[in-house]
C-alpha positions as a Python dict, from the first residue, in 0.01 Angstrom:
ca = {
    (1, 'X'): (0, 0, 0),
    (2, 'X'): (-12, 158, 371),
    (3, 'X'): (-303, 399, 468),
    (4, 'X'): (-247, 753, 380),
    (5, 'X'): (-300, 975, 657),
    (6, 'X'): (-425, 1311, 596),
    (7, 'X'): (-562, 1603, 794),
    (8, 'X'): (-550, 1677, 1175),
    (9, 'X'): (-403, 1317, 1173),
    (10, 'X'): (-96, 1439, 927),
    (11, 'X'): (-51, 1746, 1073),
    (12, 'X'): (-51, 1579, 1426),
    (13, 'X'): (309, 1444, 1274),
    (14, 'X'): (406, 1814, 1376),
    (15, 'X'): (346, 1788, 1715),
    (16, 'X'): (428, 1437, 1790),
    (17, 'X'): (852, 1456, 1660),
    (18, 'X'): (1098, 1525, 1915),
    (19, 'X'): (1416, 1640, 1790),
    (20, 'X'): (1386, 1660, 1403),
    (21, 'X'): (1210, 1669, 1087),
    (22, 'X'): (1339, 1697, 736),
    (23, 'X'): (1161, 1757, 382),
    (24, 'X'): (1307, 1697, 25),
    (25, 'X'): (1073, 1900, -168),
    (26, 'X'): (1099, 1780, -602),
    (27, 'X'): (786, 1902, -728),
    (28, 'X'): (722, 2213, -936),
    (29, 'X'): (380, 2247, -848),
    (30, 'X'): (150, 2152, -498),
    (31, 'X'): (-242, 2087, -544),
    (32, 'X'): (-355, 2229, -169),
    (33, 'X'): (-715, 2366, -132),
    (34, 'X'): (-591, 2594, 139),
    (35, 'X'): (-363, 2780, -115),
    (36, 'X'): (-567, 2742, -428),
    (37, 'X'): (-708, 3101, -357),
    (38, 'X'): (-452, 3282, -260),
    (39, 'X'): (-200, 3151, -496),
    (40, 'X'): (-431, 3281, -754),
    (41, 'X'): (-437, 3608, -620),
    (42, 'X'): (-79, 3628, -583),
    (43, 'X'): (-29, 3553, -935),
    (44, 'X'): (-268, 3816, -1025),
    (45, 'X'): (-47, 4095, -856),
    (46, 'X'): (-221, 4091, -565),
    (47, 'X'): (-169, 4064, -181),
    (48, 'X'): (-266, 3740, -104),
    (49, 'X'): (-249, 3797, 263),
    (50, 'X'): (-138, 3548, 540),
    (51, 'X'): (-469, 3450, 658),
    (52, 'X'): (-396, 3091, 486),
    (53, 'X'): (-88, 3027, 635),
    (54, 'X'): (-125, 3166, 980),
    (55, 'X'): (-172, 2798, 1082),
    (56, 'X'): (128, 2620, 973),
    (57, 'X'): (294, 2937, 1097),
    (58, 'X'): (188, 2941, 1464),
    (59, 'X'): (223, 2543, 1495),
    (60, 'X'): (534, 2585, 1395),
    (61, 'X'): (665, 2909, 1607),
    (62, 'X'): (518, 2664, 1920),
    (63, 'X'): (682, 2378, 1829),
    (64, 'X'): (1037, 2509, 1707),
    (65, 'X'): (1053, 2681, 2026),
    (66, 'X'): (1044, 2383, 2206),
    (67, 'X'): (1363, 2323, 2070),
    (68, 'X'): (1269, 2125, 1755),
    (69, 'X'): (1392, 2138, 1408),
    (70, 'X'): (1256, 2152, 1080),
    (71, 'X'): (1439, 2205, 822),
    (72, 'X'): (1333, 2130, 411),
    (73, 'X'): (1520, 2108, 71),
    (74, 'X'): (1379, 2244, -194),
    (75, 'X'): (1468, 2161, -565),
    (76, 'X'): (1455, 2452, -778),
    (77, 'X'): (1447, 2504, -1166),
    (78, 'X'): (1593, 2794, -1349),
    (79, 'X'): (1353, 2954, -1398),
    (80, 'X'): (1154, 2884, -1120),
    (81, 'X'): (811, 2757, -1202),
    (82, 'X'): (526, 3022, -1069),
    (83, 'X'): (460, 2826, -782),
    (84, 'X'): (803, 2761, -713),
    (85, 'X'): (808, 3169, -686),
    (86, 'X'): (550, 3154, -469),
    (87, 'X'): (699, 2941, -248),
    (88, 'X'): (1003, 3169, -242),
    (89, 'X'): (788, 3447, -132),
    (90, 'X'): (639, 3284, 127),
    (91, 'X'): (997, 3191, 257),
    (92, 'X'): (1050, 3442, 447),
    (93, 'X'): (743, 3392, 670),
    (94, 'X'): (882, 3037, 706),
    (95, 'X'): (1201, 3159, 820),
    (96, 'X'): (1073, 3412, 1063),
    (97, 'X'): (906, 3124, 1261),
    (98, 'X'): (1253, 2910, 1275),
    (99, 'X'): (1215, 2677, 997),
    (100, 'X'): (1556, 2624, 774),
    (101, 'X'): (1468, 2602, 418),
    (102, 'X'): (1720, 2587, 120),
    (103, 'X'): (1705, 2570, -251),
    (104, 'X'): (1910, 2343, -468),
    (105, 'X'): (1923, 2381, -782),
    (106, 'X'): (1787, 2120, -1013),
    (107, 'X'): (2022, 2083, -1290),
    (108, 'X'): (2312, 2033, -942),
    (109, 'X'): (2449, 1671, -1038),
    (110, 'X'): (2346, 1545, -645),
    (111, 'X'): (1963, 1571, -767),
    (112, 'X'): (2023, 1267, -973),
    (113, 'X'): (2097, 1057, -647),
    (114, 'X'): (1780, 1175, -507),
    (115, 'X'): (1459, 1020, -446),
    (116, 'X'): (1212, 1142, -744),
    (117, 'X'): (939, 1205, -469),
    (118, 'X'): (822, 1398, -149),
    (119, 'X'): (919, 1282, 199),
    (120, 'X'): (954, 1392, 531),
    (121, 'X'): (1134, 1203, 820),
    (122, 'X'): (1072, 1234, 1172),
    (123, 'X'): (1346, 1195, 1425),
    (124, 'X'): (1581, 1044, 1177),
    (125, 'X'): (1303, 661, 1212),
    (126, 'X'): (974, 736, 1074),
    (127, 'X'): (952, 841, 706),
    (128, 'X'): (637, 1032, 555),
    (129, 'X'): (613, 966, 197),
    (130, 'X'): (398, 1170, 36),
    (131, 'X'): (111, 1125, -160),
    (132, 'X'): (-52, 1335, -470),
    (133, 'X'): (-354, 1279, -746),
    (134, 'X'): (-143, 1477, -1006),
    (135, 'X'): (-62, 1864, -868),
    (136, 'X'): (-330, 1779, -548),
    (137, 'X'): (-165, 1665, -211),
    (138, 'X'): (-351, 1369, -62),
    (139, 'X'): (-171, 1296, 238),
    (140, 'X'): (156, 1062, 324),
    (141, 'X'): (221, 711, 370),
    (142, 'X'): (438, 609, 684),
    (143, 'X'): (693, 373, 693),
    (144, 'X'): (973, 300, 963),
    (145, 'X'): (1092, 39, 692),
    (146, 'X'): (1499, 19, 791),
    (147, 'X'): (1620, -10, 406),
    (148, 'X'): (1359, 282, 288),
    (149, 'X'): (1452, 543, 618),
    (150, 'X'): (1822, 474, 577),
    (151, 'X'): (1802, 591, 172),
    (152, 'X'): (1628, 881, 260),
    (153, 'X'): (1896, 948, 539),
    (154, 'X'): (2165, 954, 256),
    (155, 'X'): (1918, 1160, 62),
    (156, 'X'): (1885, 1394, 318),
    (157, 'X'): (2273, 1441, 388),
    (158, 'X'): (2351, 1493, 31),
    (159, 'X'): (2069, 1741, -41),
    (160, 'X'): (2145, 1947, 298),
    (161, 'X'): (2509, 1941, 188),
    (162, 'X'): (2494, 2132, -158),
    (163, 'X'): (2176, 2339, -77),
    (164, 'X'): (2205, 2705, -122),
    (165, 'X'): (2053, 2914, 183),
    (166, 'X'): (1765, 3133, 54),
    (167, 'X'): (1991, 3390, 78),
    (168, 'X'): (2250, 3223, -122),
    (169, 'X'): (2027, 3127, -374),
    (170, 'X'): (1840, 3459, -365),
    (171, 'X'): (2148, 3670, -406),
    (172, 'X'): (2267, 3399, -723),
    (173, 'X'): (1972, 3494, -880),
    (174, 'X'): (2056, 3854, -907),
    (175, 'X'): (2415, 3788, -1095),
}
C-alpha cells in the first residue's frame, strides 16, 4: 500500500494542480477534527460560524482565481443524512469562492458504475484516493497508475453528466 499523505502535505495538492481537480464524494458521513465542533453546534440549532472553514475557503478563492478548477460530485440520499445537510449548507460558501459542486442522487442508476470510494484527480494524471478509519479522514493515497486514473476519468464523466446543480437539486427538493 502507498504512503498516505496527510496535512500541509495533502493540502499542498491544492496549490500544486494546474488546470483541474475533480472529487466524487460517496460517503454519508466525514470524520474531520476541524468540523467535529462546529458540526455539533450546527446540529444543535446553532450558528456554527465560518471560523473553521475560512481556510479551505481563502486557498481556494486564491487558487480558482488563478484560473483553476475544482469542481466535486456529491452522492446524495433521500433523505439526506445530517451531515450530508450540513454539507449542503455549507455549499453555498463553496460556491461563492468558485468551486462547482453538484449532487446526484444516490438511488440515479449511473451510481452503480461508480467507484464505491473517495477520490480526487489532479490535472486529469494524478489520482488521490482517499483514506478513512471508519467516519475519520486520514489522508489519500496517490497513484498516477494508467488503468486506475483512466476508471476514474470515466467515473468522473458519468457522474458530472447526470449531476444536478445545487440549485437543481435544491429546488427538486421542494416539489
Amino acid at each position: 500500500m502507498s504512503e498516505i499523505i496527510s496535512g500541509a502535505d495533502f493540502n499542498a495538492l491544492f496549490r500544486k494542480y494546474r488546470h483541474t481537480a475533480w472529487r466524487l464524494e460517496t460517503r454519508t458521513h466525514y470524520g474531520k477534527l476541524n468540523e467535529d465542533r462546529p458540526f455539533q453546534k450546527w446540529l444543535a440549532g446553532e450558528d456554527p460560524g465560518l471560523d473553521w472553514f475560512r481556510p479551505w475557503l481563502s486557498m481556494m478563492r486564491e487558487e480558482l482565481a488563478t484560473g483553476k478548477r475544482m469542481e466535486r460530485v456529491r452522492l446524495i440520499d433521500d433523505p439526506p443524512s445530517d451531515y450530508l445537510r450540513w454539507e449542503l449548507w455549507g455549499t453555498p460558501y463553496n460556491l461563492g469562492v468558485g468551486e462547482d459542486i453538484r449532487y446526484l442522487p444516490r438511488e440515479h442508476p449511473i451510481v452503480e458504475e461508480l467507484p464505491d470510494f473517495d477520490f480526487w484527480v489532479f490535472d486529469s494524471t494524478t489520482v488521490a484516493r482517499l483514506e478513512f478509519d471508519g467516519d475519520r479522514f486520514l489522508g489519500a493515497t496517490l497513484t498516477e497508475e494508467p488503468e486506475l486514473v483512466l476508471a476514474v476519468l470515466r467515473a468522473r464523466d458519468a457522474a458530472w453528466h447526470h449531476a444536478l446543480t445545487f440549485t437543481e437539486y435544491m429546488a427538486s427538493r421542494a416539489v
